[in-house]
TORBAFI-26830 format. One record per residue (C-alpha): residue number from 1; residue in three letters; x, y, z. Coordinates in steps of 0.1 Angstrom, whole numbers. Layout:
[NUM; "ALA"; [X; Y; Z]]
...
//
This chain:
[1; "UNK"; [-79; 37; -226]]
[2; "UNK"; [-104; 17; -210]]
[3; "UNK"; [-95; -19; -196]]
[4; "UNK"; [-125; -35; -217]]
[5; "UNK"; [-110; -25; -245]]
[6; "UNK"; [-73; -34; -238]]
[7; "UNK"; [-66; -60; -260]]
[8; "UNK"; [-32; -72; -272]]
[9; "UNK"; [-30; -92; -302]]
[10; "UNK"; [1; -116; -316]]
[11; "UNK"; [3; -134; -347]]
[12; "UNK"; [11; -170; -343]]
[13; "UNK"; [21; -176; -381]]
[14; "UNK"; [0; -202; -401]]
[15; "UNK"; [-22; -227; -393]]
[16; "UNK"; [-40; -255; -414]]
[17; "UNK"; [-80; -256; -412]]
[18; "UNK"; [-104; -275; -429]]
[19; "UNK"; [-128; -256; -458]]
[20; "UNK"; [-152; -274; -474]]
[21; "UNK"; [-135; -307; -473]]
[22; "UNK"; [-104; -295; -481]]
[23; "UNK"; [-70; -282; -462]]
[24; "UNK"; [-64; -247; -463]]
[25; "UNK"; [-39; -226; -449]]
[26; "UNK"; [-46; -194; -429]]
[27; "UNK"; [-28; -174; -403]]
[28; "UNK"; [-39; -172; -373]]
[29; "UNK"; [-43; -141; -349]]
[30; "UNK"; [-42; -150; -304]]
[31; "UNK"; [-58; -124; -284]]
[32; "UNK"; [-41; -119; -256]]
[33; "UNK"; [-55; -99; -221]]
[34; "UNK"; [-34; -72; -204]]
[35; "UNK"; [-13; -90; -175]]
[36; "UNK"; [-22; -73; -143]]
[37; "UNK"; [4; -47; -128]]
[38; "UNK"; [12; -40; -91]]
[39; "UNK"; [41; -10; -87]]
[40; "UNK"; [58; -8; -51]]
[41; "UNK"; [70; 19; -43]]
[42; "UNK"; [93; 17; -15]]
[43; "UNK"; [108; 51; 1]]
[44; "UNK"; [145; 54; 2]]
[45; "UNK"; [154; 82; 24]]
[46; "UNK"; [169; 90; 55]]
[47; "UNK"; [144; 73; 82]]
[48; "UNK"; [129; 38; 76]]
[49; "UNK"; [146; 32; 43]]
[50; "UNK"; [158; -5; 49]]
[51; "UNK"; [126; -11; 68]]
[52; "UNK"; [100; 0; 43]]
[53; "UNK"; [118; -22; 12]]
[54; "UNK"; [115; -53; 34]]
[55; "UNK"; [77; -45; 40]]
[56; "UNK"; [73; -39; 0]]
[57; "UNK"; [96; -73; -3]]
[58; "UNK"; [68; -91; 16]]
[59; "UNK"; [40; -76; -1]]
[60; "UNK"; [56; -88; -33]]
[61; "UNK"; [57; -123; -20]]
[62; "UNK"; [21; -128; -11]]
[63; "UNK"; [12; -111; -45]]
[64; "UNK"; [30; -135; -58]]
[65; "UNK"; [9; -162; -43]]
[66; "UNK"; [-21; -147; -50]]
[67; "UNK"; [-11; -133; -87]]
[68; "UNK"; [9; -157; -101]]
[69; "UNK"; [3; -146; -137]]
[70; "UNK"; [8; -108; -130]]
[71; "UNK"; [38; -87; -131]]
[72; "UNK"; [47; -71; -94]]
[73; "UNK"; [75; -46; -97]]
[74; "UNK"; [93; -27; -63]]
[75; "UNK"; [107; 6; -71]]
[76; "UNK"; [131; 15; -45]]
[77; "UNK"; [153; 41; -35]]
[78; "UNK"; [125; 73; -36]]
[79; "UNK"; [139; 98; -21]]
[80; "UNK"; [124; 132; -37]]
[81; "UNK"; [95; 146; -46]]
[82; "UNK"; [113; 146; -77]]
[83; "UNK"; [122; 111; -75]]
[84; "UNK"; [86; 103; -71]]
[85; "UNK"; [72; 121; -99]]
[86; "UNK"; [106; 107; -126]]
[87; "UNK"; [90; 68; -118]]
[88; "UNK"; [54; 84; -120]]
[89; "UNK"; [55; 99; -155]]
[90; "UNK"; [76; 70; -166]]
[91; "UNK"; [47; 46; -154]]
[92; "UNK"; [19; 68; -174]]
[93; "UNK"; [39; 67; -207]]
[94; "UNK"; [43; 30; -203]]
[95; "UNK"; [2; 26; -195]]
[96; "UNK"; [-4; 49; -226]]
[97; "UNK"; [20; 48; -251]]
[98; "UNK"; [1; 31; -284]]
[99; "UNK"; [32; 5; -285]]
[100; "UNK"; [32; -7; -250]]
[101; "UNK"; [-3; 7; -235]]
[102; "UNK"; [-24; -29; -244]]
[103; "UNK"; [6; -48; -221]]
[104; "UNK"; [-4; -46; -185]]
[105; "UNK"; [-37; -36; -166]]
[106; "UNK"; [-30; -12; -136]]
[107; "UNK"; [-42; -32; -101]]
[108; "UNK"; [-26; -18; -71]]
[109; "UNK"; [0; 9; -65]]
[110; "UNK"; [16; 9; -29]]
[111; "UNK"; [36; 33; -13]]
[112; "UNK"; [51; 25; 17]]
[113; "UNK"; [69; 57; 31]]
[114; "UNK"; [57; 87; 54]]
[115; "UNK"; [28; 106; 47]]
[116; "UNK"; [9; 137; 68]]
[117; "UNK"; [-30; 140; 66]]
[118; "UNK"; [-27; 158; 33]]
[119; "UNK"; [6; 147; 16]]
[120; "UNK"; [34; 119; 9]]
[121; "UNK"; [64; 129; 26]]
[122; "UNK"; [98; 127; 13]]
[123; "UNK"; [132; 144; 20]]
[124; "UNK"; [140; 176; 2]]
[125; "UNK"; [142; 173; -31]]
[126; "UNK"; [179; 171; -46]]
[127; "UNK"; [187; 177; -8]]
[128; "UNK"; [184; 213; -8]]
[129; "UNK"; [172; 226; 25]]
[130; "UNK"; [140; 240; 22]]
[131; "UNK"; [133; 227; -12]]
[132; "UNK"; [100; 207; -22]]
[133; "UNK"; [93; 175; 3]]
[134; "UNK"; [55; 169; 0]]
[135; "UNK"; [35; 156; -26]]
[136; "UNK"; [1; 165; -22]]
[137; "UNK"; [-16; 150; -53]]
[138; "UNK"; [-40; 185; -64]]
[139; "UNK"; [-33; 207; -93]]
[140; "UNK"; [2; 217; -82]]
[141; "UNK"; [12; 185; -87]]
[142; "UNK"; [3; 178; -120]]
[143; "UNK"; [7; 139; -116]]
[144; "UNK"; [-5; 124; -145]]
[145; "UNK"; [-43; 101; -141]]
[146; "UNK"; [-33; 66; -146]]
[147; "UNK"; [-52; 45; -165]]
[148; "UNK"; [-64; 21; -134]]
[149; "UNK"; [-85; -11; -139]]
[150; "UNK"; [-120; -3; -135]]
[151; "UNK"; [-127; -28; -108]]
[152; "UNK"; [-95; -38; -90]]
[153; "UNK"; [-76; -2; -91]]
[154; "UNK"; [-65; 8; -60]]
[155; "UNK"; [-36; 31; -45]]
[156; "UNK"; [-23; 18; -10]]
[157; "UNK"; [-4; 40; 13]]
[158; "UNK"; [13; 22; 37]]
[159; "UNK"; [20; 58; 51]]
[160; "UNK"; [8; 78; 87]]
[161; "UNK"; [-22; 95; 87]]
[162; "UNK"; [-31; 97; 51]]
[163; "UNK"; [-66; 92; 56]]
[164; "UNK"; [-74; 111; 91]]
[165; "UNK"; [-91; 140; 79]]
[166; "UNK"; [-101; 148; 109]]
[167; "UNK"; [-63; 153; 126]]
[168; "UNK"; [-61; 186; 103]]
[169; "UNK"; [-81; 197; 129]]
[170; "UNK"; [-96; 221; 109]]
[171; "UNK"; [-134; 220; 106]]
[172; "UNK"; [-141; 232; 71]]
[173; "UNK"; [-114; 205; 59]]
[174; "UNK"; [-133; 180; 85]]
[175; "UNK"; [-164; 181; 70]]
[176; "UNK"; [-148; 180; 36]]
[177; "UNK"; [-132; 149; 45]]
[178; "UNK"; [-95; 165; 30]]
[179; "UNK"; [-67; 139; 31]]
[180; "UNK"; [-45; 129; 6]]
[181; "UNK"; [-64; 96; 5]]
[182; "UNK"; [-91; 111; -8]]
[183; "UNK"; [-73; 141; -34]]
[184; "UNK"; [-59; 109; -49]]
[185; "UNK"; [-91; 93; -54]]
[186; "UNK"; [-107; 121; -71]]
[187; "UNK"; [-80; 132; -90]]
[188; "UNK"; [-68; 96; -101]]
[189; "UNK"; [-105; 84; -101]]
[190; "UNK"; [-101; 53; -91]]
[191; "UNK"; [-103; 41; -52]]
[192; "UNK"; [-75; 49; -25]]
[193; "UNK"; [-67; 35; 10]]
[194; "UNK"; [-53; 57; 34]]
[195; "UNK"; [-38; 51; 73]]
[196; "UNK"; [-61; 64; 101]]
[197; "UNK"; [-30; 71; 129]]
[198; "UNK"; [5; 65; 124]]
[199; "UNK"; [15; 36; 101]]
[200; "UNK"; [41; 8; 123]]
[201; "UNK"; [63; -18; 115]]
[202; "UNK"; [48; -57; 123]]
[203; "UNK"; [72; -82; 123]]
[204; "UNK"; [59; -121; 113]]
[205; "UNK"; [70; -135; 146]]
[206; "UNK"; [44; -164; 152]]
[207; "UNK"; [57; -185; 128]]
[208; "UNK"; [97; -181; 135]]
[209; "UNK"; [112; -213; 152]]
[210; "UNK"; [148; -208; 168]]
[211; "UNK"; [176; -220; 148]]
[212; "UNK"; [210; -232; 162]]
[213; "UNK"; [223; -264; 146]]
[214; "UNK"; [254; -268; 162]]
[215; "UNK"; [247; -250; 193]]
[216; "UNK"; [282; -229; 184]]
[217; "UNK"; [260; -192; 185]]
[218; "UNK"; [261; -171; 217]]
[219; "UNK"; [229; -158; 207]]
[220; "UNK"; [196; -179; 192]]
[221; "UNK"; [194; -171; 154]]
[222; "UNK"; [157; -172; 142]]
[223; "UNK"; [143; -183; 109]]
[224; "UNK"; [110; -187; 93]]
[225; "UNK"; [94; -223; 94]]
[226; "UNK"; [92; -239; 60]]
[227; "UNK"; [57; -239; 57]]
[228; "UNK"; [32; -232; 26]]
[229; "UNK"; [4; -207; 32]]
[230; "UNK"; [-17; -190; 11]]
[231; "UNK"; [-12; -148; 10]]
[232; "UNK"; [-45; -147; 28]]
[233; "UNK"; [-31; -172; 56]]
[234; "UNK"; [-2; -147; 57]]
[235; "UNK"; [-21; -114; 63]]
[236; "UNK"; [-41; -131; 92]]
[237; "UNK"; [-9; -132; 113]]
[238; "UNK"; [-5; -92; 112]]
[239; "UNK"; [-42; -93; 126]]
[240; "UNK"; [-31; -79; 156]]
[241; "UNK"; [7; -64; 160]]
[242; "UNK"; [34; -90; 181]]
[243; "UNK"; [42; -80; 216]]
[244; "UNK"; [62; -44; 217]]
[245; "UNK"; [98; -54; 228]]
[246; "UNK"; [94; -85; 206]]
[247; "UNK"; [86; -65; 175]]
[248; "UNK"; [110; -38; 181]]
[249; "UNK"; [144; -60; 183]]
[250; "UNK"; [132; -83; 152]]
[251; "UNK"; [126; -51; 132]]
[252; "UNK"; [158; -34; 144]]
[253; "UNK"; [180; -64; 142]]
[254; "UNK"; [165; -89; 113]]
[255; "UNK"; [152; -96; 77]]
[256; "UNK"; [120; -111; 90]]
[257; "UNK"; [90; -105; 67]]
[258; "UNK"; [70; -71; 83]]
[259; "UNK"; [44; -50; 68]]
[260; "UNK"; [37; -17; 78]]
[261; "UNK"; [1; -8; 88]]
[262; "UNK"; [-18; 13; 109]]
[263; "UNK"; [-22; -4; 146]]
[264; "UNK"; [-45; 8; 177]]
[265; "UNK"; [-16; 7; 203]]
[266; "UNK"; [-18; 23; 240]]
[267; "UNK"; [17; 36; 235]]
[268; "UNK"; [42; 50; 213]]
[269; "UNK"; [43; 80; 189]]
[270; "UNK"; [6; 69; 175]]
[271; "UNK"; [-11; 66; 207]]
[272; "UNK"; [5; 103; 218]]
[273; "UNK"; [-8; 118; 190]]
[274; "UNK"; [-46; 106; 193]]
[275; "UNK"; [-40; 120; 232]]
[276; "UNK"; [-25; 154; 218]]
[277; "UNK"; [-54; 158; 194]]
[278; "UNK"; [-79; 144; 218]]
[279; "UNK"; [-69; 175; 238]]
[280; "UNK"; [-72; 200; 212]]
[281; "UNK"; [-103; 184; 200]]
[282; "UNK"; [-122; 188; 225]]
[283; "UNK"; [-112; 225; 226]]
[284; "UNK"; [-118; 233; 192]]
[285; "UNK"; [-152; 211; 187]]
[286; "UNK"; [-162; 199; 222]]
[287; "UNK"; [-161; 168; 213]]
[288; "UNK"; [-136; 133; 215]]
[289; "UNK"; [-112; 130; 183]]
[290; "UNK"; [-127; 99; 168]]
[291; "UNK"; [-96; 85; 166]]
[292; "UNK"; [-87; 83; 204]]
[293; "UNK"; [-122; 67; 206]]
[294; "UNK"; [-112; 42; 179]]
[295; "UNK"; [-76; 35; 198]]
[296; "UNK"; [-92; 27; 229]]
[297; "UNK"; [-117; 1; 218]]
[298; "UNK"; [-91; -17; 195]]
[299; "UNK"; [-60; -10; 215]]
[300; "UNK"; [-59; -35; 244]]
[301; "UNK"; [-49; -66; 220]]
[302; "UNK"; [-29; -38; 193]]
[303; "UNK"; [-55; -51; 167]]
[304; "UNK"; [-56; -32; 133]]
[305; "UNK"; [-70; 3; 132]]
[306; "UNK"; [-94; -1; 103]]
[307; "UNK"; [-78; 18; 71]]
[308; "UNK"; [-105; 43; 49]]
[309; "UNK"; [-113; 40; 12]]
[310; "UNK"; [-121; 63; -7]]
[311; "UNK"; [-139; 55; -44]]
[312; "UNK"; [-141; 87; -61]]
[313; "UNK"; [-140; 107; -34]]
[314; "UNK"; [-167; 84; -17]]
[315; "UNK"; [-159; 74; 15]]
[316; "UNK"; [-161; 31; 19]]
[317; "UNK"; [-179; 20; 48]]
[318; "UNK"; [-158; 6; 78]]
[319; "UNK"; [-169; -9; 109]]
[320; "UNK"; [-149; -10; 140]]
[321; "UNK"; [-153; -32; 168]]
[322; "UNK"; [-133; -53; 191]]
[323; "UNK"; [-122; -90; 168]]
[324; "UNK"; [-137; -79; 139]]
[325; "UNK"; [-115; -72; 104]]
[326; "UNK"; [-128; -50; 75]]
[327; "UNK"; [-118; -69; 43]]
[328; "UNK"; [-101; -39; 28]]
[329; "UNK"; [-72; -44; 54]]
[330; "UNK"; [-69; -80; 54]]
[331; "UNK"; [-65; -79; 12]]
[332; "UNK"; [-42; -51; 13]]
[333; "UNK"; [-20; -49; 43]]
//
């Protein structure tokens, strides 16, 4: 069902009105427009678990701001495929069902877990070795097309690689632009934003003060300042990521507000993974991996590496250059 034509409607009971000089009684019928939906999805496995619900607990927050009439749910603990696809079919019954499919507008799905170029990643489903893990989004799949607003639908993947086509390293799939980013925006029809290298935590550090009251702690406690910003205020801090050892020991050791994005960094598992396929891509297509290139003009400062949108299997423009921010990451990160 299209959005235009998603119209709930309530009867208020009676009213009085005035017909030809005369009260009259008449019931009255409110429309009512479909509140827009955002669904977190937050993984739950093995690696990154408590880490990927805190960046989905954040997100929430500043949709919150933004959104204040619309209803953001997290759905946590994904573990499976199986898992996935349970919440996924629940979701579509709920969006389509006659009784509750008028309710809510689909907005923005995010998924913050692991991803590869061409699937979500998850652990083994019902953790049988060697069982399912991937969730590629094609015909295997058979996940259900949501009914997505027509304008602001959008799947985010907080996830690795989920839009670098190009680190299949694989020419016919190269040209094809094959990444899951882009399978979900065909098959969902609707627009999906995808990582470029490998997604990493960014802890909100600018705007934590040290804390110790009494001066009784061994240690400095940190806490966020009690300060009012707007959601777009917040994503201008995670501009460029907080100094390494900083962000590592607030991500290990605290509940300060993170998100989980894909960074240009000049070391780490992301920046040895442009190198490896740097290598190889020069052997296969003689040629740099457009990603290395892309590293080294954003890496010195750690600023975002711009994410890809696909529309319908349409590939957005991006534009990447040294202190400049595509839109698409600053409203979604």
């Amino acid at each position: 069902m299209s959005d235009n034509t998603k119209i709930s409607t309530t009867f208020s009971g009676l009213t009085t009105v005035i017909k030809k000089g005369e009260v009259a009684i008449q019931q009255v019928m409110i429309k009512i427009p479909p509140k827009p939906l955002f669904v977190l999805f937050a993984y739950g496995g093995k690696t990154g678990a408590r880490e990927m619900k805190l960046a989905a607990e954040y997100k929430k927050r500043r949709l919150e701001k933004k959104y204040p009439m619309a209803e953001i749910r997290i759905i946590h603990r994904i573990k499976w495929p199986s898992h996935f696809k349970a919440e996924w079919t629940k979701l579509y019954i709920e969006l389509t069902r006659p009784e509750t499919a008028n309710k809510y507008s689909l907005w923005q799905i995010h998924f913050f877990g692991h991803g590869e170029p061409e699937s979500l990643c998850f652990e083994p489903d019902k953790g049988i070795a060697g069982a399912k893990s991937q969730i590629f989004f094609d015909e295997s799949d058979k996940m259900a097309p949501l009914p997505w607003h027509p304008r602001e639908g959008i799947f985010v993947l907080h996830a690795c690689l989920t839009a670098a086509f190009e680190a299949t390293l694989n020419e016919k799939k190269i040209k094809a632009q094959t990444c899951i980013a882009n399978t979900i925006s065909k098959n969902q029809k609707t627009r999906c934003l995808g990582q470029t290298v490998g997604a990493n935590y960014n802890v909100y550090f600018s705007v934590l003060v040290k804390y110790n009251p009494d001066d009784s702690y061994q240690y400095p406690i940190y806490r966020r300042k009690e300060i009012t910003t707007t959601a777009r205020q917040d994503a201008e801090e995670f501009k460029y990521r907080t100094l390494r050892p900083i962000n590592y020991v607030l991500n290990e050791k605290s509940e300060v507000d993170r998100v989980l994005w894909g960074y240009a960094l000049l070391k780490g598992e992301a920046y040895t993974h442009a190198e490896n396929h740097q290598i190889a891509y020069k052997r296969l297509f003689k040629k740099s991996y457009p990603m290395y290139e892309e590293i080294k003009i954003l890496g010195p400062k750690g600023q975002i590496m711009p994410c890809r949108v696909f529309n319908n299997g349409v590939l957005e423009n991006r534009i990447v250059k040294a202190g400049y921010f595509n839109n698409n990451d600053l409203e979604y990160i």
